[in-house]
Backbone as JSON, one array per atom type, in Angstrom:
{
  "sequence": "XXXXXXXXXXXXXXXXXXXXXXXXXXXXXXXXXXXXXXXXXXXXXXXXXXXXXXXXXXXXXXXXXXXXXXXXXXXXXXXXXXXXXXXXXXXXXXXXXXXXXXXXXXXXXXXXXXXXXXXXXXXXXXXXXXXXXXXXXXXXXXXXXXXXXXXXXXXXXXXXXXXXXXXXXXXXXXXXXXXXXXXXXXXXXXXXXXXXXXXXXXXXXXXXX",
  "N": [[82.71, 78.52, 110.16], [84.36, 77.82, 107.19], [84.74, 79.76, 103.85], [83.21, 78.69, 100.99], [84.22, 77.06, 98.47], [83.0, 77.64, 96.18], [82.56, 80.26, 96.28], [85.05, 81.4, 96.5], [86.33, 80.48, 93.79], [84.35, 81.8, 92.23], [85.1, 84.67, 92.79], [87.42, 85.01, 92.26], [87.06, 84.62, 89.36], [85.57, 86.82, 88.63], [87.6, 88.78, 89.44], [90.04, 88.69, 87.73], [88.19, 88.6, 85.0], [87.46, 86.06, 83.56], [85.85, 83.03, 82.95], [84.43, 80.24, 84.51], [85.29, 77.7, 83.17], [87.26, 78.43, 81.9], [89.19, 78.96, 84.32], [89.79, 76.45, 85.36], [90.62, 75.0, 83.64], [93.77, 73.04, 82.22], [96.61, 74.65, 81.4], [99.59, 73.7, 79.82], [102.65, 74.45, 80.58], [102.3, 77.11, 80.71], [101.94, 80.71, 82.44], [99.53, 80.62, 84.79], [98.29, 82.38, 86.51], [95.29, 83.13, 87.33], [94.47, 80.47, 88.12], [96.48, 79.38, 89.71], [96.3, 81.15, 92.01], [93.52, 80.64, 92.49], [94.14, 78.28, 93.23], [95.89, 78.2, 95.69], [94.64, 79.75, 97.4], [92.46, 78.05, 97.94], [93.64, 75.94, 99.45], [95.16, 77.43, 101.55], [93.12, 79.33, 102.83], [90.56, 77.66, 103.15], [91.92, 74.95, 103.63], [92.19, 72.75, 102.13], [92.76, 69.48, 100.83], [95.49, 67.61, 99.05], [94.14, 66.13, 96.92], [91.38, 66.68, 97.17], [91.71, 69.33, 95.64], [92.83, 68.83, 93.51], [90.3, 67.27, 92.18], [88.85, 69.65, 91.65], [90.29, 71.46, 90.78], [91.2, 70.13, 87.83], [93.71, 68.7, 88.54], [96.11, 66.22, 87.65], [98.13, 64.93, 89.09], [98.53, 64.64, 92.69], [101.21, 65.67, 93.72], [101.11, 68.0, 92.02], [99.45, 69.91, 92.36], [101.02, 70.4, 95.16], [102.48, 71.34, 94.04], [101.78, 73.94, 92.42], [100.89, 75.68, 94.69], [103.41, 75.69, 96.21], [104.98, 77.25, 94.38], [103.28, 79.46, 94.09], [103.2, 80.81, 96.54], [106.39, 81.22, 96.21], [106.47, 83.3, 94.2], [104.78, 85.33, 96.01], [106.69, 86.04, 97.73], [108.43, 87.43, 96.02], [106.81, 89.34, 94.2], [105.2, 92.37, 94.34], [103.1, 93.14, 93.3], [101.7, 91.12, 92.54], [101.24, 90.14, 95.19], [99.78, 91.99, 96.65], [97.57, 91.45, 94.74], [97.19, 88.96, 95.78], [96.71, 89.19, 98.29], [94.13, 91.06, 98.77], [92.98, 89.35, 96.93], [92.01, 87.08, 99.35], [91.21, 88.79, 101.34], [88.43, 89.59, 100.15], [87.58, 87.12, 99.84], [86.67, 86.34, 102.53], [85.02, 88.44, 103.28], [83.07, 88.11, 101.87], [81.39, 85.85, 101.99], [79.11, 85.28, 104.04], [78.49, 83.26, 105.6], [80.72, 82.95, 107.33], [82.84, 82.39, 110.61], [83.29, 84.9, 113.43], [85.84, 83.99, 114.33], [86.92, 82.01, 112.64], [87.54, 83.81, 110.52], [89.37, 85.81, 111.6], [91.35, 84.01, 112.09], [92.52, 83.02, 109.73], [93.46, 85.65, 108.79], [95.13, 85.93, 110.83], [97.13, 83.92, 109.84], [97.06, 84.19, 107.57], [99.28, 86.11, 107.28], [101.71, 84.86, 108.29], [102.36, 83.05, 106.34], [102.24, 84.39, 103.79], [105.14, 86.21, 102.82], [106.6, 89.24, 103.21], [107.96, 92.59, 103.26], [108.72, 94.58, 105.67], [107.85, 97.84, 107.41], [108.54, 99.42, 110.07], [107.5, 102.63, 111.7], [108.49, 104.88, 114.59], [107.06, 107.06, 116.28], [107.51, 107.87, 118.56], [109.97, 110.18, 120.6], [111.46, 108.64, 122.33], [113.82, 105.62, 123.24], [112.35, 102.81, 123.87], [110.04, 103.43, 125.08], [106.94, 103.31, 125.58], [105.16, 103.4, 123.08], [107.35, 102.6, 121.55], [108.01, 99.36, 123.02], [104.94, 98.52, 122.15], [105.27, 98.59, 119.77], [107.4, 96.82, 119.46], [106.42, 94.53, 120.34], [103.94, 93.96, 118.19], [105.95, 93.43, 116.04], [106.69, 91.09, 117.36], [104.76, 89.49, 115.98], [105.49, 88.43, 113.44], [107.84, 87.16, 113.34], [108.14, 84.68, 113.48], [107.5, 83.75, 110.94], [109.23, 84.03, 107.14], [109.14, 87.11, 106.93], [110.59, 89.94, 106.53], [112.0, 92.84, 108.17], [112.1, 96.29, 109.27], [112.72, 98.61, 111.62], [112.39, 101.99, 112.17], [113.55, 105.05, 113.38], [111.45, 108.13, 113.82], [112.15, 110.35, 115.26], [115.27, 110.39, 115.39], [115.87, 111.49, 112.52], [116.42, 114.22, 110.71], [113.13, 116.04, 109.67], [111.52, 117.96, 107.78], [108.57, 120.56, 107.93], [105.31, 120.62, 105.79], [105.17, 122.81, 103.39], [103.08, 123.7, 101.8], [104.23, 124.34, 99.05], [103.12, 122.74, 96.44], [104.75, 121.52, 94.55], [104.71, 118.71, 94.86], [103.03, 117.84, 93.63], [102.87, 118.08, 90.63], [105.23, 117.11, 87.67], [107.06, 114.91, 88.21], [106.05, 114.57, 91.24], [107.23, 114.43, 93.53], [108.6, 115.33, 97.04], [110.27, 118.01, 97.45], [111.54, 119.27, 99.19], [114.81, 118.91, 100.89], [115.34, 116.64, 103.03], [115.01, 114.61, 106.02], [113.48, 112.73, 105.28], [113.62, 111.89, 102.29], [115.25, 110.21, 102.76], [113.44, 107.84, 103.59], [111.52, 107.47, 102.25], [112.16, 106.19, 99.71], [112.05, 103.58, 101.35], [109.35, 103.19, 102.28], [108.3, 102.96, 99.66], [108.67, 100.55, 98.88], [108.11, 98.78, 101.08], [105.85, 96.27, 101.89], [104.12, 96.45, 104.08], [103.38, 98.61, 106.63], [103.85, 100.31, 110.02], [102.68, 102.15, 112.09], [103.88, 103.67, 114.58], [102.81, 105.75, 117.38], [103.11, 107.98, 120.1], [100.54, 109.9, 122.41], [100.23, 112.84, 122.39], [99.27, 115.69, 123.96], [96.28, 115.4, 123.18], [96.03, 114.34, 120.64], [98.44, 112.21, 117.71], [101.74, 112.45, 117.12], [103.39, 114.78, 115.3]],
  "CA": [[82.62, 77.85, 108.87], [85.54, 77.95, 105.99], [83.88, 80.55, 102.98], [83.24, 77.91, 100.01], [84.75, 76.85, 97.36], [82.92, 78.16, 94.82], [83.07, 81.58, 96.64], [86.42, 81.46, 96.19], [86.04, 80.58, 92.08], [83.6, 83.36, 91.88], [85.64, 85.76, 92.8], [89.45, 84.65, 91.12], [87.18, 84.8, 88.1], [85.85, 88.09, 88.45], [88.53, 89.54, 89.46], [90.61, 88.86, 86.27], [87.52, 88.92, 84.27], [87.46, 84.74, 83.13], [84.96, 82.01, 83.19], [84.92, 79.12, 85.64], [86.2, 76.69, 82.89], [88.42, 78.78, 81.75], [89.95, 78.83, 85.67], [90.57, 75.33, 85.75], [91.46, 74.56, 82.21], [95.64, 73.43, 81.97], [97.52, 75.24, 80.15], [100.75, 73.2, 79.92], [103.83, 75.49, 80.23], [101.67, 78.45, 80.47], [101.84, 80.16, 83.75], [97.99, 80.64, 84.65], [97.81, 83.0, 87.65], [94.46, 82.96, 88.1], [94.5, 79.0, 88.67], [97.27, 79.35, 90.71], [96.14, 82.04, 92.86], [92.38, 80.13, 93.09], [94.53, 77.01, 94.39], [96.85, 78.72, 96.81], [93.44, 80.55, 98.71], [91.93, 77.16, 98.25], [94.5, 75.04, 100.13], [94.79, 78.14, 102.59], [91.79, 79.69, 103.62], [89.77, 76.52, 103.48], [92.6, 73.59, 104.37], [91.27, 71.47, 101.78], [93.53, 68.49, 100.83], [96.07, 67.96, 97.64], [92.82, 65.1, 96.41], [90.48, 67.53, 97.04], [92.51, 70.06, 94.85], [93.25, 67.66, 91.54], [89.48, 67.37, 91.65], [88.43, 70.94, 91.55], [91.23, 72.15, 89.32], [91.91, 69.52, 87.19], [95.3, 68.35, 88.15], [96.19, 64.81, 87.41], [99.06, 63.94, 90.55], [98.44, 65.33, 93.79], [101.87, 66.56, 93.78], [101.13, 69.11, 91.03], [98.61, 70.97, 93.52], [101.52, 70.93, 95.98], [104.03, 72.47, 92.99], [101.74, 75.2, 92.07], [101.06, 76.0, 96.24], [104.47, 76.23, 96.73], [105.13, 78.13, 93.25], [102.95, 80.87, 94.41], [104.16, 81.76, 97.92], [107.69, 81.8, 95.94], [105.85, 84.46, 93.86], [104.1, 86.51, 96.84], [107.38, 86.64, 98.2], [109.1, 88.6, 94.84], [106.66, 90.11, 93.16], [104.65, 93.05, 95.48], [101.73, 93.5, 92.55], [100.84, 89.91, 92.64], [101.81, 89.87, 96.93], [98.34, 92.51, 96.52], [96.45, 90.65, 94.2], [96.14, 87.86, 96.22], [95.79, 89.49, 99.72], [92.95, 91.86, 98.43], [91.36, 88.69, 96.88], [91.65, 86.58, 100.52], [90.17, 89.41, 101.98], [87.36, 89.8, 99.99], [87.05, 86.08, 100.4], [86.07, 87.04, 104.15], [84.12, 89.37, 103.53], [82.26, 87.71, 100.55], [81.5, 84.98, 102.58], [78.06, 85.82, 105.14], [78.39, 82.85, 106.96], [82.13, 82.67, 107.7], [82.57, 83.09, 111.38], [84.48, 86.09, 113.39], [86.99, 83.26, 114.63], [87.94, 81.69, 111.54], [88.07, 85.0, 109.63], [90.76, 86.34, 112.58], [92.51, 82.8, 112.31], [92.94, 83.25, 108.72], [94.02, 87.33, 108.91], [96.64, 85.87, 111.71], [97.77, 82.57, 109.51], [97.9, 84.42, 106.04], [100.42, 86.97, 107.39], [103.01, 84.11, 108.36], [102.63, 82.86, 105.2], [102.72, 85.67, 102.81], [106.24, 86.8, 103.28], [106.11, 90.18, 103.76], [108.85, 93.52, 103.68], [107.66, 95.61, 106.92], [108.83, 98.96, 107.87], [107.87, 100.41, 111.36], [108.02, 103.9, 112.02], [108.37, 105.2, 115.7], [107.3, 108.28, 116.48], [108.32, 108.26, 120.17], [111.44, 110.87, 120.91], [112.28, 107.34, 123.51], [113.78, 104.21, 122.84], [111.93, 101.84, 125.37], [109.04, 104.04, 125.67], [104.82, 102.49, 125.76], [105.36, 103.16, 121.9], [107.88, 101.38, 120.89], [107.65, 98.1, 123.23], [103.99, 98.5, 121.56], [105.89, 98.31, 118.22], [108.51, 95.5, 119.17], [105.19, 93.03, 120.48], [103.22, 94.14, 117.14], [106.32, 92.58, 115.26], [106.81, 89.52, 117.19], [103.91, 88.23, 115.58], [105.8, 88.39, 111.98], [109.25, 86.6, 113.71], [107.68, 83.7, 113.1], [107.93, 83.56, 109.15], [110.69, 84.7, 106.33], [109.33, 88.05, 106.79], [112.23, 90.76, 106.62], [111.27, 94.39, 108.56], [113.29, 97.72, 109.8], [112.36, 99.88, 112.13], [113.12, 103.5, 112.08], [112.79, 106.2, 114.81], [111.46, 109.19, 113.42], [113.08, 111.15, 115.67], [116.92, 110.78, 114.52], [115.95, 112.65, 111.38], [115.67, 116.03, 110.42], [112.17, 116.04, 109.08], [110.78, 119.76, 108.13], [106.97, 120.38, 108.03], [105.02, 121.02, 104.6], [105.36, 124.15, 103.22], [102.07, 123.64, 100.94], [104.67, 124.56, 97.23], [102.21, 122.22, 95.84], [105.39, 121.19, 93.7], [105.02, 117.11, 94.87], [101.77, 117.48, 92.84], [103.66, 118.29, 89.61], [106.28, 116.31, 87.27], [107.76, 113.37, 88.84], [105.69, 113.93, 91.99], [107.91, 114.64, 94.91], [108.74, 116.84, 97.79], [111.16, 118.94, 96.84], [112.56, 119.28, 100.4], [115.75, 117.87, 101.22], [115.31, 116.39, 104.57], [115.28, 113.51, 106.65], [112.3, 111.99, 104.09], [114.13, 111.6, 101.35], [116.0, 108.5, 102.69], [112.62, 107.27, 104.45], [110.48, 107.74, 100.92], [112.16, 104.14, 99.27], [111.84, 102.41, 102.16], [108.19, 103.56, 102.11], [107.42, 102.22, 98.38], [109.67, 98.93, 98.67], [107.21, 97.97, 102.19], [104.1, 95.85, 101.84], [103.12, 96.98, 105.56], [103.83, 99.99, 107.43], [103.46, 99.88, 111.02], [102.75, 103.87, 112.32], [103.77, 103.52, 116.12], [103.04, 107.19, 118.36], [102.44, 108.56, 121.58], [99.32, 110.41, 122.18], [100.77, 114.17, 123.08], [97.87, 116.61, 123.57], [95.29, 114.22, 122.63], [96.45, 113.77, 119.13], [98.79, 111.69, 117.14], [102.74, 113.23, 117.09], [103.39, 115.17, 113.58]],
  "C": [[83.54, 78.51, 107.88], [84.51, 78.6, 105.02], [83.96, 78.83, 102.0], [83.58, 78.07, 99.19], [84.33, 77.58, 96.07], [82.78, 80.14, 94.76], [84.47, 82.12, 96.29], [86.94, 81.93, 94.51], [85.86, 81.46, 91.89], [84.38, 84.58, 91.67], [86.95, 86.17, 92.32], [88.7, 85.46, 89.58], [86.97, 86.23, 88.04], [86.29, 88.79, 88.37], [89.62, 89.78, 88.07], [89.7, 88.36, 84.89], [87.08, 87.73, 82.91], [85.8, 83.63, 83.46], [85.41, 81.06, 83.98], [85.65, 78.36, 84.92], [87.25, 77.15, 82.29], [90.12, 78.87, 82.63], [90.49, 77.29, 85.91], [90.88, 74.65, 84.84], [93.36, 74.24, 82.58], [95.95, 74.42, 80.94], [99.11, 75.17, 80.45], [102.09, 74.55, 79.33], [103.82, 76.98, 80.16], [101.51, 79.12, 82.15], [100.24, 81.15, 83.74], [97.9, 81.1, 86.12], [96.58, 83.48, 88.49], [93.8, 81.87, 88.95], [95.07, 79.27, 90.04], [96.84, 79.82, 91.69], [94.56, 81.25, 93.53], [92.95, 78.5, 93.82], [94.99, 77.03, 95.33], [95.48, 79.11, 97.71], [92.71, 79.21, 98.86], [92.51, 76.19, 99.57], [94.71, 76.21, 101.67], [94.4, 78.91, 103.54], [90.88, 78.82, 103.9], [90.25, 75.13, 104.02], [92.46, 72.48, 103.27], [92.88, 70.52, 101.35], [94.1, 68.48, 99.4], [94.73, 66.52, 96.66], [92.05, 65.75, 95.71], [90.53, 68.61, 95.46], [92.53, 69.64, 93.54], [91.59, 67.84, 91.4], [88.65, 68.58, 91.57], [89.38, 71.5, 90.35], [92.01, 71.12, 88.49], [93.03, 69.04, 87.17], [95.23, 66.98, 88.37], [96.85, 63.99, 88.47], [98.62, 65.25, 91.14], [99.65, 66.67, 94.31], [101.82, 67.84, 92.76], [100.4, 70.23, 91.86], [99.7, 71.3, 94.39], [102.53, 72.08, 95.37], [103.16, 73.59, 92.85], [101.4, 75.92, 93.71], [102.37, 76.51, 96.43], [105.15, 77.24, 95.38], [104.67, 80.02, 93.43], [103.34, 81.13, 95.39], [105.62, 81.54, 97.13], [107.45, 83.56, 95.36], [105.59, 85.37, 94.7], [105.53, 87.1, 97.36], [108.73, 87.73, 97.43], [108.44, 89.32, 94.1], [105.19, 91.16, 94.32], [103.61, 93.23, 94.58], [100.93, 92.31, 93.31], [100.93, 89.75, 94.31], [100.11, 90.68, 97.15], [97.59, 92.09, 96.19], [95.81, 89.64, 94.92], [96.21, 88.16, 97.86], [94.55, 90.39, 99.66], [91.87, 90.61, 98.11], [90.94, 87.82, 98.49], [90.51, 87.38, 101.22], [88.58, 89.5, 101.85], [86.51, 88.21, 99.32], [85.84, 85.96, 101.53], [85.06, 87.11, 104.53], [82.76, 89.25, 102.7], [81.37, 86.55, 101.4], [80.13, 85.14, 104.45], [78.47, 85.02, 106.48], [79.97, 82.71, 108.04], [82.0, 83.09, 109.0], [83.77, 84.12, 112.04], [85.77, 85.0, 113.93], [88.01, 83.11, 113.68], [88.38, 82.68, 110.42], [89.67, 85.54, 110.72], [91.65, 85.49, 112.52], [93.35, 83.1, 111.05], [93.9, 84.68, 108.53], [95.31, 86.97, 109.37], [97.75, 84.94, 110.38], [98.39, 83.59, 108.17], [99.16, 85.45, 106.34], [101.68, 86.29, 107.94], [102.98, 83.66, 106.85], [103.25, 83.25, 104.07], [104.0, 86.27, 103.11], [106.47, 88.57, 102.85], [107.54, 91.29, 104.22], [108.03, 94.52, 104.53], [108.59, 96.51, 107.52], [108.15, 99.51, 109.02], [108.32, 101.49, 111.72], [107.64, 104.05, 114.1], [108.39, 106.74, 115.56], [107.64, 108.52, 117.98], [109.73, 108.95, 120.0], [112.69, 109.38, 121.91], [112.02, 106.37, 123.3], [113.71, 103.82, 123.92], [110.57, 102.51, 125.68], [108.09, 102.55, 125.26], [105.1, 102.06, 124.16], [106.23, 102.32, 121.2], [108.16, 99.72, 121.52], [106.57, 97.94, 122.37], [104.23, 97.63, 119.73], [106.4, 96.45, 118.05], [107.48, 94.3, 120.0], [104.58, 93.22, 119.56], [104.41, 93.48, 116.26], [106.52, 91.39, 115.63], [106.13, 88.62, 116.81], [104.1, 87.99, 114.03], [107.24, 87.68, 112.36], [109.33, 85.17, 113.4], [108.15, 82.53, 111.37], [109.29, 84.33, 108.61], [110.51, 86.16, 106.53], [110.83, 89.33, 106.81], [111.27, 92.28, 107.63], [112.91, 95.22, 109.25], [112.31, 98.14, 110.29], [113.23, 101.14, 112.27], [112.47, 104.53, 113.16], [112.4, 107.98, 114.18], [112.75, 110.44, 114.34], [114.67, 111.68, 115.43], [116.91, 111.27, 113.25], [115.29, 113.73, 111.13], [114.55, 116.24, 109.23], [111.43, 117.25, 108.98], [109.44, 119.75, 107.57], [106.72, 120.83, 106.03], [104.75, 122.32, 104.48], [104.58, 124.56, 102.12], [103.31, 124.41, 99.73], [103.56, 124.04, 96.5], [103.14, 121.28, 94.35], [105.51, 119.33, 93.47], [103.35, 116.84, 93.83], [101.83, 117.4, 91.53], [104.47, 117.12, 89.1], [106.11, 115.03, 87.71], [106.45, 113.23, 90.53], [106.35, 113.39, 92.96], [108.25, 115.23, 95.23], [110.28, 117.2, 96.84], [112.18, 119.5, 98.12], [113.42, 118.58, 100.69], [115.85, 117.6, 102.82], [115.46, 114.93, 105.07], [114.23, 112.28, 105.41], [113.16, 111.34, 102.96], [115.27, 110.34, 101.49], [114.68, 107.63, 103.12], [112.03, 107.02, 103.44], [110.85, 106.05, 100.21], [112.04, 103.35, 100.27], [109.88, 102.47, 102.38], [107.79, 102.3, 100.83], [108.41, 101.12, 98.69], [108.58, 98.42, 99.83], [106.15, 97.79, 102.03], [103.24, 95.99, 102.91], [103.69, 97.76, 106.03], [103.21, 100.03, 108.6], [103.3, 101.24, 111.42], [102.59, 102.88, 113.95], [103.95, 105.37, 116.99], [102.1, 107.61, 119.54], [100.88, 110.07, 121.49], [100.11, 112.08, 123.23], [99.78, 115.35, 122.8], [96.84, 116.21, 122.91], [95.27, 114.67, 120.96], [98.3, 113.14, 118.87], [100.39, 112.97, 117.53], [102.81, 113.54, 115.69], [104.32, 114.15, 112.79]]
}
């Protein structure tokens, strides 16, 4: 069973701290991101129809439900706050949601990640290209090949990465290591990625450093 509609409401409003009629009020020329965002999870976490849509949020042509739908996935895919905002609220769609079942919650998890377009960085910690780990890696992205997503992978290994040397100096100022090493090209590609894929071999039954 699809969570309901007014599950959905509930939780747009809470989240940015509005009333229901305040959520489906127009506001011509105004852009109204909590609308938006409660029509986009409407149309796809539940399927419902551009009909359906006009009569829940007030819109007058059908195509106006499809303009602000396609308005926001332009959004998810430039702006990484709002790309959070509205996969945190899906989720806790989900999870909000008792009777929802484990199918259509996993259908949804799979569907919204073609959707949502999505910068993805995979790290390899395998020393070997071709190893368990990184095939592991390169079938964990073919299920993002699908959509616009963009991704890099990177092999830890080809950079000179030196261990922490507790300074305590990334706790300070600005709030970064202070080591010049292989990191320091890896660190923006870090904050620029909305998913991070950690791929490593199990060496002495733990994780590689």
């Amino acid at each position: 069973m699809a969570p309901d509609k007014e599950m959905i409401q509930h939780l747009v409003c809470k989240t940015y701290g509005i009333t229901k009629e305040e959520l489906i009020k127009s506001k011509r020329g105004v852009l109204n991101e909590p609308r938006g965002g409660a029509i986009y999870l409407t149309r796809m976490i539940r399927g419902d129809g551009r009909g359906d849509m006009c009569r829940d949020y007030n819109l007058k042509k059908e195509r106006s439900a499809s303009s602000v739908v396609d308005g926001v996935k332009q959004r998810l895919s430039k702006d990484g706050q709002f790309f959070h905002r509205v996969t945190s609220l899906s989720e806790n769609v989900i999870k909000g949601q008792s009777g929802t079942c484990a199918l259509f919650a996993w259908r949804w998890a799979s569907d919204s990640r073609k959707e949502l377009i999505m910068r993805i960085l995979a790290l390899v910690g395998s020393p070997r290209k071709g190893s368990n780990t990184d095939m592991l890696i390169e079938e964990t992205l073919k299920g993002f090949k699908d959509g616009d997503h963009t991704y890099e992978k990177i092999y830890l290994y080809e950079y000179e990465i030196s261990p922490c040397i507790d300074c305590r100096k990334c706790k300070k100022g600005d709030c970064v290591c202070v080591i010049n090493d292989g990191m320091q090209q890896i660190y923006p590609k870090i904050d620029e990625a909305d998913l991070i894929i950690f791929g490593t071999p199990n060496y002495w039954y733990g994780p590689t450093a």
